[in-house]
Structure formats: C-alpha cells, structure tokens
Backbone bond lengths (Angstrom), bond angles and torsions (degrees), N, CA, C in turn:
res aa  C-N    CA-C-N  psi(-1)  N-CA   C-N-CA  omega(-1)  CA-C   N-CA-C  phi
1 X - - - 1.464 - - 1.521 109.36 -
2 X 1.194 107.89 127.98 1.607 98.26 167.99 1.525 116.67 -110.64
3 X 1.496 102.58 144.16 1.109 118.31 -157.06 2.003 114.48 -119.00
4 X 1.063 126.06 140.76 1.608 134.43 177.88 1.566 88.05 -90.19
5 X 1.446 104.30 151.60 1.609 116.86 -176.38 1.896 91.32 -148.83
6 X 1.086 102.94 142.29 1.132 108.73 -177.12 1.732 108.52 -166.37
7 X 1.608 123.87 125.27 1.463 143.56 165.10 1.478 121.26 -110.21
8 X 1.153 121.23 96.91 1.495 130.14 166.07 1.493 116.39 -71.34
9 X 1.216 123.01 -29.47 1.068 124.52 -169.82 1.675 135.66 -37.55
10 X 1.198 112.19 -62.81 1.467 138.06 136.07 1.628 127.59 -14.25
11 X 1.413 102.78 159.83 1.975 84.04 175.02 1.944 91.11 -107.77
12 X 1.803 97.00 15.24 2.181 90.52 175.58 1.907 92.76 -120.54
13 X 1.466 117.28 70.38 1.285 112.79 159.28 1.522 115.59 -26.48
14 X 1.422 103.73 153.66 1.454 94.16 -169.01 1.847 98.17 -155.86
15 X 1.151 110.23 128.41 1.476 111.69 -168.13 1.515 110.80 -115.61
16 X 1.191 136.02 151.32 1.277 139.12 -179.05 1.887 128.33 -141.52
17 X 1.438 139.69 147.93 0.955 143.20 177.81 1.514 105.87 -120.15
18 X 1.132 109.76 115.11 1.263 112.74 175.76 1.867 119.73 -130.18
19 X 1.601 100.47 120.65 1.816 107.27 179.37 0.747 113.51 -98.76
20 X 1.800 141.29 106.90 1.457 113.71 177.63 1.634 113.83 80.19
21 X 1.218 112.37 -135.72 1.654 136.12 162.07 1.313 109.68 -95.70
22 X 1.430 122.42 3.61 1.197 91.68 -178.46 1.674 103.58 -121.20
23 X 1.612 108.22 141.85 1.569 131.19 163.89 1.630 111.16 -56.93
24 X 1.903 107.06 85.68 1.406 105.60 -167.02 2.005 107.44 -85.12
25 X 1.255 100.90 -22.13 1.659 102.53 165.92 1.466 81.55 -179.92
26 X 2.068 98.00 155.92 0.958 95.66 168.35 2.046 86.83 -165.72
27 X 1.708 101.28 -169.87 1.911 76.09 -138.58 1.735 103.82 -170.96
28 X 0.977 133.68 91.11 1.346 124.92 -163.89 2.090 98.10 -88.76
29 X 1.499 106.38 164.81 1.473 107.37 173.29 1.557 101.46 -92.88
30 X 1.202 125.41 -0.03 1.385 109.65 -149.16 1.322 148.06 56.77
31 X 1.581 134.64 -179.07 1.515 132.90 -178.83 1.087 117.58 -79.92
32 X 1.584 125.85 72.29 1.121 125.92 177.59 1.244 113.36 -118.88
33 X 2.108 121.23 167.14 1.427 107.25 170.50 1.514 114.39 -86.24
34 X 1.470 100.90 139.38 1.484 116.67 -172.17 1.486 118.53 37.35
35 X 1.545 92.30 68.72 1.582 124.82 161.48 1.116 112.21 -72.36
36 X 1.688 115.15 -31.84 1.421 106.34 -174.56 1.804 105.99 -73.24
37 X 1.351 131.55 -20.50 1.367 112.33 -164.32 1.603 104.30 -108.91
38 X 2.024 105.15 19.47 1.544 93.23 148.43 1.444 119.05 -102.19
39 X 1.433 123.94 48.01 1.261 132.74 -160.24 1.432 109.44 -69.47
40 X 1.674 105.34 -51.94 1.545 116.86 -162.20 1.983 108.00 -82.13
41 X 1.725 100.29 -14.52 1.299 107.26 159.91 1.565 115.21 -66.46
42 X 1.271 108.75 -53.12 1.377 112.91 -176.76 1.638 129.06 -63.26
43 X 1.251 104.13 -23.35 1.390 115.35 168.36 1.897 118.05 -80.58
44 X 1.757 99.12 -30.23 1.272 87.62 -178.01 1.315 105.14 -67.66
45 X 1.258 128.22 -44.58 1.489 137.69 -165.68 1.911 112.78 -70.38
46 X 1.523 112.87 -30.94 1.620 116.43 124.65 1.394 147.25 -14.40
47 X 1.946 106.65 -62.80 1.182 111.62 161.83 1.541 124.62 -79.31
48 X 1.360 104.11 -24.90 1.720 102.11 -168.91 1.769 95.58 -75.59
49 X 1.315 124.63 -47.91 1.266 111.56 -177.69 1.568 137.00 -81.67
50 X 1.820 115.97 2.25 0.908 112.24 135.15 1.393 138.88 -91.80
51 X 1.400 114.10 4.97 1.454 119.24 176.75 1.870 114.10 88.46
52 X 1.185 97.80 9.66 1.684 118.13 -166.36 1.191 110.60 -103.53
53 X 1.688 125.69 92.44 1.472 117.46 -177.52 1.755 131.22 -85.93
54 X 0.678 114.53 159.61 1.886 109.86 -166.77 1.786 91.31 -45.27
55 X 1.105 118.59 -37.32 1.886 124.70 -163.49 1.195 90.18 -72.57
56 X 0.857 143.54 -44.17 2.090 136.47 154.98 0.929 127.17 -24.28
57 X 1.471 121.87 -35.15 1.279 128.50 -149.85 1.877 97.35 -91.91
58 X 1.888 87.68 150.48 2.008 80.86 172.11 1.104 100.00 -139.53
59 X 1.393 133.23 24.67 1.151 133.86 139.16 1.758 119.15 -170.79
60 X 0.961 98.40 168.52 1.722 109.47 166.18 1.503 150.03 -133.62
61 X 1.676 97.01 116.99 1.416 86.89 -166.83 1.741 118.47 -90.56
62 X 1.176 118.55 162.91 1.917 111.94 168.52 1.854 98.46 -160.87
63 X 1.363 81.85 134.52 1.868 116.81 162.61 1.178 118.26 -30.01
64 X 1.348 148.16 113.59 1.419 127.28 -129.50 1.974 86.68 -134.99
65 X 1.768 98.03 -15.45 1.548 108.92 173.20 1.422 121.24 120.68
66 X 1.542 136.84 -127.95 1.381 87.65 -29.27 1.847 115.60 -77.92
67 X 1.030 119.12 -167.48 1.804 143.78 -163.57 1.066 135.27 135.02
68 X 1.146 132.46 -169.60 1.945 113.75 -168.12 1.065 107.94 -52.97
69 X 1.345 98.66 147.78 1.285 128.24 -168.60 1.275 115.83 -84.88
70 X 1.423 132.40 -34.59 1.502 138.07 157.46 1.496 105.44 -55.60
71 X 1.322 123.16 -44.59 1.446 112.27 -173.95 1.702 115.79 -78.51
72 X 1.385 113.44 -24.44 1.213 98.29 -164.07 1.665 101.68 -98.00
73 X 1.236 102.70 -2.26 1.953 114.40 164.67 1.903 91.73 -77.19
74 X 1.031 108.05 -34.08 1.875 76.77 -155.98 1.418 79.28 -93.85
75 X 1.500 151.36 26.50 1.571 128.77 174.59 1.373 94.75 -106.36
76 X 1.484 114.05 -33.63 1.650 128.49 167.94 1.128 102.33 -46.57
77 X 1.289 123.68 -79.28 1.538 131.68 -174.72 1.655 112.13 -41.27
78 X 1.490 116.93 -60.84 1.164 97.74 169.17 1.307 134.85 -51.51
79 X 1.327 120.01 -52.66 1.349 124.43 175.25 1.355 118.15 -23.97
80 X 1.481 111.86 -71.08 1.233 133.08 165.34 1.276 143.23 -27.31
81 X 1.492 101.27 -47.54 1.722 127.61 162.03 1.480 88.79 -69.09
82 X 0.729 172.65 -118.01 1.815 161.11 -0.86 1.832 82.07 -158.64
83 X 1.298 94.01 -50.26 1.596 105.64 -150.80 1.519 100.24 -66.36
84 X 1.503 118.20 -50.59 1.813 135.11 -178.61 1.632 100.93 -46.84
85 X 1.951 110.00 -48.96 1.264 110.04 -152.03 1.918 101.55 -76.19
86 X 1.482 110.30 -17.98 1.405 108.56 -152.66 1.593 90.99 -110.09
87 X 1.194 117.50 -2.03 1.509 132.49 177.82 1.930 95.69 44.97
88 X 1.371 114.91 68.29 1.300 135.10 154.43 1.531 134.84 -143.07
89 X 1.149 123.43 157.25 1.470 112.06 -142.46 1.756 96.31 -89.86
90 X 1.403 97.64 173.53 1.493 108.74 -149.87 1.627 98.67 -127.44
91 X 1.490 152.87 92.33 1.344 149.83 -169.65 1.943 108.22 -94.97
92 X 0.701 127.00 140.46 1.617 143.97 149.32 1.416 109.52 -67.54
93 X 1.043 106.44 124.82 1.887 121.99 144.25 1.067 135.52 -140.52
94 X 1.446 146.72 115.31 1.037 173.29 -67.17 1.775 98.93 -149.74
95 X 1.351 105.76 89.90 1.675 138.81 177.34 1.252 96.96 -38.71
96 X 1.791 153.89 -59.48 1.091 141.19 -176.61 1.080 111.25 -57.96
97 X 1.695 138.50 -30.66 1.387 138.54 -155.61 1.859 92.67 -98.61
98 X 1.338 95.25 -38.95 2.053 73.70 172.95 1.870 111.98 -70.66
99 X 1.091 119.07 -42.08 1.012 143.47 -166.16 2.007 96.92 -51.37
100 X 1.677 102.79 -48.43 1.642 114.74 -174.80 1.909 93.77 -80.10
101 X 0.923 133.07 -33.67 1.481 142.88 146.34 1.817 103.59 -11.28
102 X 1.453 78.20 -88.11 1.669 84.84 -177.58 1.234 118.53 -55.33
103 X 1.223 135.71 -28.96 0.926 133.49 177.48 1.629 119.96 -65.34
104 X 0.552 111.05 -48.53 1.794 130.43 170.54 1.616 84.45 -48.56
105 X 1.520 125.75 -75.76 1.107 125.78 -119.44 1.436 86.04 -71.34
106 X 1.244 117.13 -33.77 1.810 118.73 179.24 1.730 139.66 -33.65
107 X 1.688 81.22 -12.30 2.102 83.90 -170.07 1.090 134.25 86.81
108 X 1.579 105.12 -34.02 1.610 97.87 -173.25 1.534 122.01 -98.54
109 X 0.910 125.70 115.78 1.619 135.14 -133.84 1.106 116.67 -128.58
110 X 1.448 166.76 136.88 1.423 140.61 -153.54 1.797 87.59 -113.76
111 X 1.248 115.69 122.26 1.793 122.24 175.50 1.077 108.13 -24.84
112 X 1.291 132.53 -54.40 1.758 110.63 -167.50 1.587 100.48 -86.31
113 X 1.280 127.69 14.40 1.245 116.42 -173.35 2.001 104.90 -56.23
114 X 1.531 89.11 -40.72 2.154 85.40 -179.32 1.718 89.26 92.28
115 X 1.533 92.18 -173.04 1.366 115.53 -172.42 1.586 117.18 -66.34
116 X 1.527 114.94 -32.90 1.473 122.86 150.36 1.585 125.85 -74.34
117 X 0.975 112.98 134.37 1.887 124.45 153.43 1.194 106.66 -68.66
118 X 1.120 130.17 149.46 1.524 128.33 127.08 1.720 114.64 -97.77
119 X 1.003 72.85 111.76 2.247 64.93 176.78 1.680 95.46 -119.03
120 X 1.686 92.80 153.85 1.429 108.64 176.07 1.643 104.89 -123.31
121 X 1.298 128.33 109.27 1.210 132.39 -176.90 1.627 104.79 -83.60
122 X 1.186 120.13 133.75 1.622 106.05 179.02 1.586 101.64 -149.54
123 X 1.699 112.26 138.72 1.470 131.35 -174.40 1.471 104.34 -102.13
124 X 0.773 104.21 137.95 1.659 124.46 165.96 1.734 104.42 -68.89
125 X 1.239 110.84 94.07 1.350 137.26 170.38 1.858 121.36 -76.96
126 X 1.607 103.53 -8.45 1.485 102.06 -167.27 1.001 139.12 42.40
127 X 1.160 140.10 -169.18 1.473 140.03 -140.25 1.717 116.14 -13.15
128 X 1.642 82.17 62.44 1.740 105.06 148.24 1.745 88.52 100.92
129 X 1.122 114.33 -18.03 1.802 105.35 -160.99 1.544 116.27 -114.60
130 X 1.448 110.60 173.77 1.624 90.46 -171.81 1.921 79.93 -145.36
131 X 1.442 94.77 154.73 1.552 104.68 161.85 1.048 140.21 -111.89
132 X 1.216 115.25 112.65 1.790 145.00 -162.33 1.021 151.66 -81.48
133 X 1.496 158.20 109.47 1.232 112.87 -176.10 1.740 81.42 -155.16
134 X 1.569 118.77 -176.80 1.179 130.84 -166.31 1.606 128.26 -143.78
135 X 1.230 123.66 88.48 1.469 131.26 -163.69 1.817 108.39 -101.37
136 X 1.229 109.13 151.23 1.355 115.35 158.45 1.627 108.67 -99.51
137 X 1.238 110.69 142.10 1.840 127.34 -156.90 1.730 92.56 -139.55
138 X 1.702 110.33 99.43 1.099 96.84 142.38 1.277 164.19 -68.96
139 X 1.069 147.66 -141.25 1.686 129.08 157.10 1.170 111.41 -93.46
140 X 2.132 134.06 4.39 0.648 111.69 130.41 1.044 156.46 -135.95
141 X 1.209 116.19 57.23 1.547 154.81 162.65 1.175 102.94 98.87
142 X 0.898 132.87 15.44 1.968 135.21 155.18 1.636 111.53 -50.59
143 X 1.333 133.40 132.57 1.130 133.44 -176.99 1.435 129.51 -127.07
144 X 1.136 141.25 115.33 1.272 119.94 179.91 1.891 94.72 -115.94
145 X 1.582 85.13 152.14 1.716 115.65 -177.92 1.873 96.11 -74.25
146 X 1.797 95.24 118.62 1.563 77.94 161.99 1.760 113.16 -126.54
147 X 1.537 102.93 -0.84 1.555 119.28 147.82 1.264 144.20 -169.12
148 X 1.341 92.74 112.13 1.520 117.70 -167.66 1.624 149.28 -13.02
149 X 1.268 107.53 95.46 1.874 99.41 -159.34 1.658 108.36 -25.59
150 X 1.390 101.61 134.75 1.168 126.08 145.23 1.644 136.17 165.59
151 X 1.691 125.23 -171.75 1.531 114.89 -160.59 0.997 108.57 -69.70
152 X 1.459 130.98 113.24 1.689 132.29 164.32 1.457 125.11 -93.94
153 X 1.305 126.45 138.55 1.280 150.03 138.12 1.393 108.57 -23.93
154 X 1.428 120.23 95.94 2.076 106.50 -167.93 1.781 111.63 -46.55
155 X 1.231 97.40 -21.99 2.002 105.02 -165.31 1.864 90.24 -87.08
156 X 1.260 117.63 -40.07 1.251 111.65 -179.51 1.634 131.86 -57.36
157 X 2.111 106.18 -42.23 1.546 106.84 172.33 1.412 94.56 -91.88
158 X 1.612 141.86 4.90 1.419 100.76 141.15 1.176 125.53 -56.27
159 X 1.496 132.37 -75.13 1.200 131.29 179.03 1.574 120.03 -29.59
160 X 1.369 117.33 -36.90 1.432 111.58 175.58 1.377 105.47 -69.79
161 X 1.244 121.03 -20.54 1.711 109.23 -170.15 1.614 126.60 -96.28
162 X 1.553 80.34 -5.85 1.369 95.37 -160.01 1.462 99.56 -79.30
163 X 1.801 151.08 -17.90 0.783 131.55 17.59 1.814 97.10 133.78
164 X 1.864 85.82 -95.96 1.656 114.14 171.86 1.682 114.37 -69.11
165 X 0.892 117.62 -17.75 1.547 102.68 -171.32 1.509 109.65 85.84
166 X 1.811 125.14 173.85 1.604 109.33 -155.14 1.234 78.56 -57.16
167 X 1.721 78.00 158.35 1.449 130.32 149.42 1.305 160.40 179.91
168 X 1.247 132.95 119.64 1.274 130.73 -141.70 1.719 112.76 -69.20
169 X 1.645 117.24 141.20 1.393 127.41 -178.10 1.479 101.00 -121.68
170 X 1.570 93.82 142.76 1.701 101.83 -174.72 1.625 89.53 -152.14
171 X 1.376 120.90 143.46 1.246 141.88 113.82 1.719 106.74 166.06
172 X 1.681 105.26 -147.69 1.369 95.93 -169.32 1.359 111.39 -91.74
173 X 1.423 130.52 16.34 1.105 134.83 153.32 0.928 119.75 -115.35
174 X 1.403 142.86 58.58 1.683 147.92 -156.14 1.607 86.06 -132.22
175 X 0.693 134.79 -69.33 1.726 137.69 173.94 1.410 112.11 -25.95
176 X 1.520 130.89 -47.59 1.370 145.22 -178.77 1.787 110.15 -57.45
177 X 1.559 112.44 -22.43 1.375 126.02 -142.86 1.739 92.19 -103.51
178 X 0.995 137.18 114.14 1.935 146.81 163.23 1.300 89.93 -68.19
179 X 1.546 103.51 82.51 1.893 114.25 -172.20 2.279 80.35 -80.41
180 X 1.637 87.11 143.07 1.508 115.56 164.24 1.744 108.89 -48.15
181 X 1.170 132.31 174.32 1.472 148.17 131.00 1.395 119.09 -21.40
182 X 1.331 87.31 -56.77 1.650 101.07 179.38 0.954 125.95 -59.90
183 X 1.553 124.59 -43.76 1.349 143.15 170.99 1.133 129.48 -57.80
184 X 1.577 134.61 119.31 1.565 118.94 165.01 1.423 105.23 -130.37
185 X 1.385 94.04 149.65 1.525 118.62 -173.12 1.498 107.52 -77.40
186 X 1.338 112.94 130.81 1.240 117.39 166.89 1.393 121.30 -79.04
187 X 1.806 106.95 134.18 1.503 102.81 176.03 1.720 116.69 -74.26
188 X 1.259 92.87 172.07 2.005 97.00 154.99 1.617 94.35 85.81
189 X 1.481 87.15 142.48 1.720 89.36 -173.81 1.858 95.80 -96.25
190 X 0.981 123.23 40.55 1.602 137.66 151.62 1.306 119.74 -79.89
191 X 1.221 106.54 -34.88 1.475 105.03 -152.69 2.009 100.57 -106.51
192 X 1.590 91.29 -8.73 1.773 114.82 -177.51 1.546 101.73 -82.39
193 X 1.280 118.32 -16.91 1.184 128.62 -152.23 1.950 138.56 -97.63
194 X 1.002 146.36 71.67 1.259 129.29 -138.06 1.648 118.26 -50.68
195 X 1.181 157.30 155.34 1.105 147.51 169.50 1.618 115.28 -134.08
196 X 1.429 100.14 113.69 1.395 114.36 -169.65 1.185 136.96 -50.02
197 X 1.809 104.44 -20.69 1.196 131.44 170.12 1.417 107.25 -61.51
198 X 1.204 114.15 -51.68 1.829 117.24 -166.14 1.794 103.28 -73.98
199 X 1.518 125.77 4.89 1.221 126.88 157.92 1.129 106.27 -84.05
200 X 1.237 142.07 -43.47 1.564 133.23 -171.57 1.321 83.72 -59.15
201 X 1.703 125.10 -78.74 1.398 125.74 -153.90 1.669 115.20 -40.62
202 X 1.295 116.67 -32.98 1.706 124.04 173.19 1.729 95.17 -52.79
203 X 1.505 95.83 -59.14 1.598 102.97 -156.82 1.867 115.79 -58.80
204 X 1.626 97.13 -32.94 1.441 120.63 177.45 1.494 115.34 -61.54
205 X 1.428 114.07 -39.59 1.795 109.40 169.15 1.375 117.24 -103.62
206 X 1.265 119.09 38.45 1.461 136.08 167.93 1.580 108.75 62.46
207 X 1.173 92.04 47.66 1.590 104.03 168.68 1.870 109.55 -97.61
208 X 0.626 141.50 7.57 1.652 123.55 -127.98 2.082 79.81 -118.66
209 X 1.471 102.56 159.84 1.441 110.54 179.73 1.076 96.64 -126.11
210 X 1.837 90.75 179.81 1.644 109.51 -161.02 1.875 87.75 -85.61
211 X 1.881 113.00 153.16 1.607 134.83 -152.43 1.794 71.50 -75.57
212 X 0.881 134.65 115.87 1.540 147.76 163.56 1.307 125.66 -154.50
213 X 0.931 121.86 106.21 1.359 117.32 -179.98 1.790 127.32 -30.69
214 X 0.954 146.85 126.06 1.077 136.99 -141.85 2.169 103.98 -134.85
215 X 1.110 110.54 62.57 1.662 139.53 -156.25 1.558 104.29 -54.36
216 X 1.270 96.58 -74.26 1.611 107.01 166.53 1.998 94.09 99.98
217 X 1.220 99.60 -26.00 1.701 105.71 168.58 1.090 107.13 -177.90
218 X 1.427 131.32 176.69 1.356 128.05 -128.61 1.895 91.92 -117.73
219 X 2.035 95.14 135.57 1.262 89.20 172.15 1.501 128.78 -49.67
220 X 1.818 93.96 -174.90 1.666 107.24 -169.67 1.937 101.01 -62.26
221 X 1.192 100.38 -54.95 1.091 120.12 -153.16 1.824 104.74 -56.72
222 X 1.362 106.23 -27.42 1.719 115.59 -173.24 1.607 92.19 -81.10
223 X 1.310 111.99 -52.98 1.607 111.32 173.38 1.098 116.32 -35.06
224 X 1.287 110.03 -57.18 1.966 105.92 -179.74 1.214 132.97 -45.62
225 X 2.135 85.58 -51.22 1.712 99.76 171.36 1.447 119.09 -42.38
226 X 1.485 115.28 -60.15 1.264 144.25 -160.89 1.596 100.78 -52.94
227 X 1.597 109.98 -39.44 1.289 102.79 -153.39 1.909 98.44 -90.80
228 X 1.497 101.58 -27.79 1.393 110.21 173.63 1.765 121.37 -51.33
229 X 1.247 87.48 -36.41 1.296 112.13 -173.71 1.631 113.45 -78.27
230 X 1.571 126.03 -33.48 1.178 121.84 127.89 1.067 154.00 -41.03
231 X 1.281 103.51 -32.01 1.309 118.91 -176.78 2.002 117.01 -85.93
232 X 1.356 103.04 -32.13 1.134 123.79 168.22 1.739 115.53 -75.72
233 X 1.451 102.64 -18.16 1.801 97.10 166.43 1.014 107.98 -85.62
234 X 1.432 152.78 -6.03 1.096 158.59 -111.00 1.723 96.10 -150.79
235 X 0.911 98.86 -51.10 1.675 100.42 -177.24 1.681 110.72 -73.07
C-alpha cells in the first residue's frame, strides 16, 4: 500500500511517501515562517518528483502532536481534505512517538543504556514550556511509555528524568531542558527532527490514533478567553 505521511507539528514540516517498506521520497520544509501553510505546495512538488500521484495513494497518515497548534490544525486539515477527496482512510500518530523513533534510530546511546534506550523527545511548546514525554525503544522499535506526554516546566522534566537512568534527549526543544548527569543530548539535526516515515511505522503496529488534535493544554486563544473572563468576575 502506499501511503502519504505528513507532520505539521514542528516549525520543520516534514512530508513523506511511503510503498510497502519502502522510503519512496521523503522531505522536510525547513525553519521557516509559516512553513506549515506551504504544505500542499510541498507535497505537490513531492508527488511530481517521485512520480507518485495522489490516485496512488491508499492511505494517509498525519502527526496528530502534540506542538503548535496552527500547524498541527493545518496538517489535520490537510490530511483530511486529501483523504474526503481521494475517498481513502486517514490514521493519526502521535509526533512524540515518531520523534522518540528517531531518536533511537540515531545510535548514539549512553553505554549503560543496555538493550533498551530511554529517549525523551521534547517540542518547544513556548511560553516558557516544552512537550515531553519518555519511552523505552528497543532495537526493535517496540516502545513502552515510561512518562506520559505532556506541558513541562524545563526545570520540572529535568527532575522527572533525572529519575530514569541514561538517557538520550532529542528535539527542537531539548536545548531549553537543564538535562540531569544522566542525560545526554543528542547531536545532528536528524535526531531534532520528526520523520514521517516513523508515523506510518506507529500506525503499522497498531499504534496509530484517532486524526484529533492532540493539545496537551489549552490553546492561546482559550487562555485569553478564560483569563478575560476572570478578570471580568473580578471587577
């Protein structure tokens, strides 16, 4: 079956073609502003240069999060549109677990790590926080959760991590994090990176979730309300 892969989440969208097992192209936009809403550019220019037309496709996967919230609505949205027009089904997978994927898949491993990793993949969530969570990754890509996505305090999932014993940290909020002793940062902007491929593979061993946005805490915009709305009981 070949499959469209696609992560908005991120400010490095990242698109993918996948046949089978095999990685038929695949393709990040890079750090740009509002990379995410050259998505449907980036995919066309996707299909024309692998020779792979949307009528190919037999299904579609997308990054469900969590991470910005504008991006991972318009990778949703696309997906979705793509999916109605080509009348094929549309799967979720969960952007930290490809993201802890890559990480593993990278090599660099702290010696006593053993036959498991622990990697902690973490997004730059802004205003001050990043989103987290912590799996063991065998060698072969089997994973178990050992703490649970969500918005952290950078001083706070140190202390939680510090914790597990080594373990490797990767993404574009891994820098923000006063990583423990224990902890080492992975180099290479590979391992920073989401890869669209490792969403099929979630989606492929019946990992994959329902196309939902996946927040982890509540947008900007509800905050405001919320706080207006305090503020107005108050007066």
């Amino acid at each position: 079956m070949t499959t469209f892969a696609l992560d908005t989440a991120t400010p490095d969208p990242a698109l993918a073609i996948v046949d089978g097992d095999v990685v038929v192209a695949e393709s990040w936009l890079g750090r740009i502003p509002g990379g995410g809403r050259r998505v449907m550019e980036a995919a066309h220019d996707l299909f024309s240069s692998s020779g792979v037309g949307p009528s190919d496709l037999g299904e579609i996967v997308v990054g469900v999060g969590p991470g910005g919230f504008t991006g991972i609505r318009i990778g949703i949205a696309t997906a979705l549109g793509l999916g109605q027009a080509l009348d094929i089904p549309v799967h979720g997978a969960s952007t930290l677990e490809a993201l802890a994927l890559g990480i593993a898949a990278s090599g660099i491993s702290p010696p006593a790590a053993g036959p498991e990793m622990t990697t902690v993949p973490v997004i730059d969530a802004r205003r001050g926080q990043v989103f987290a969570a912590a799996y063991r990754v065998d060698a072969a890509g089997a994973m178990d959760e050992v703490i649970a996505p969500a918005a952290w305090e950078p001083s706070d999932l140190a202390a939680a991590i510090a914790g597990l014993g080594p373990c490797l940290v990767a993404g574009d909020g891994a820098d923000i994090v006063p990583l423990p002793d224990s902890a080492e940062r992975a180099a290479g902007a590979a391992a920073d990176r989401i890869s669209p491929v490792l969403l099929v593979r979630r989606v492929r061993v019946g990992a994959g979730r329902p196309v939902a946005p996946e927040y982890l805490r509540l947008p900007d915009a509800e905050e405001n309300r919320l706080r207006r709305l305090r503020e107005e009981a108050r007066a």
